[in-house]
N, C-alpha and C positions, 0 to 999 in steps of 0.2 A: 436505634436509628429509625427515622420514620420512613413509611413505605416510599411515600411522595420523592423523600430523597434520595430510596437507593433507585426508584423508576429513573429522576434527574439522573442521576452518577450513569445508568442502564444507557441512556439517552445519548447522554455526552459520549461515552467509550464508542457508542455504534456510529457515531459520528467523527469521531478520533479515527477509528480503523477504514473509516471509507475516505477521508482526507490523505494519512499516511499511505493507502493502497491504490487510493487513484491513482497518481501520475506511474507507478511503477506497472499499473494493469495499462493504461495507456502506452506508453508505450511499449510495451510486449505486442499490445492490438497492431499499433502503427507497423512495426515491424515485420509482423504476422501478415498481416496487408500486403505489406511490400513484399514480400519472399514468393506469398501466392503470385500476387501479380504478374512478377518476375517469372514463374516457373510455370506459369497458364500462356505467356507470353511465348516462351522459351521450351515449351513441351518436356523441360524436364522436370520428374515424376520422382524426384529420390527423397525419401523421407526424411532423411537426417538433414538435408538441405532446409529444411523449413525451423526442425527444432534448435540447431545451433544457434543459427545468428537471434532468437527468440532470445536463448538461456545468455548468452553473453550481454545481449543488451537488455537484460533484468539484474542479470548480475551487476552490471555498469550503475544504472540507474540504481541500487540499491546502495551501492554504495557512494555514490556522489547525493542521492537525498540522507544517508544516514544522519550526518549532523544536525539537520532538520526536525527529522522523525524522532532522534533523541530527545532533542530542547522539548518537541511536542510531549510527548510520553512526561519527561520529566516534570513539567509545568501541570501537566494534568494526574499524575501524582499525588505535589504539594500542594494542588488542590482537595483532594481528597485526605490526605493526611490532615491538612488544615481541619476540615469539617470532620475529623474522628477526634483529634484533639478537642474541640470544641466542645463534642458531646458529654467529654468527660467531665 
């Protein structure tokens, strides 16, 4: 395999994982936001108050994008599968 391709293949993956990781970093951010907001508002200062509603709505979003992130992953797969078959 030549370098140029496995750099492409290097290219595409960093680019795959920052598409699949957006929307679920985003909103963690959104939420993260709100919670602050909410408790700078609100003077209340309890720490587990910010990391819950974080982890449930990653959790959430992770699994209502998962059919997505699958197809994605799997299509960039058979792509590279394709171009290991090929070489041969």
């Amino acid at each position: 395999m030549e370098e140029a391709v496995v750099i492409d293949f290097t290219r595409e993956a960093i680019w795959l994982i920052i598409r699949l990781a957006g929307p679920v970093v985003l909103i963690g951010l959104l939420v993260g936001v709100a919670i602050a907001l909410i408790q700078a508002l609100t003077q209340i200062q309890e720490m587990t108050l910010s990391f819950v509603p974080k982890m449930l709505a990653i959790f959430l979003s992770v699994f209502l994008f998962f059919p997505a992130m699958a197809s994605a992953l799997q299509a960039f797969m058979e792509v590279i599968a394709d171009q290991i078959i090929a070489i041969e």
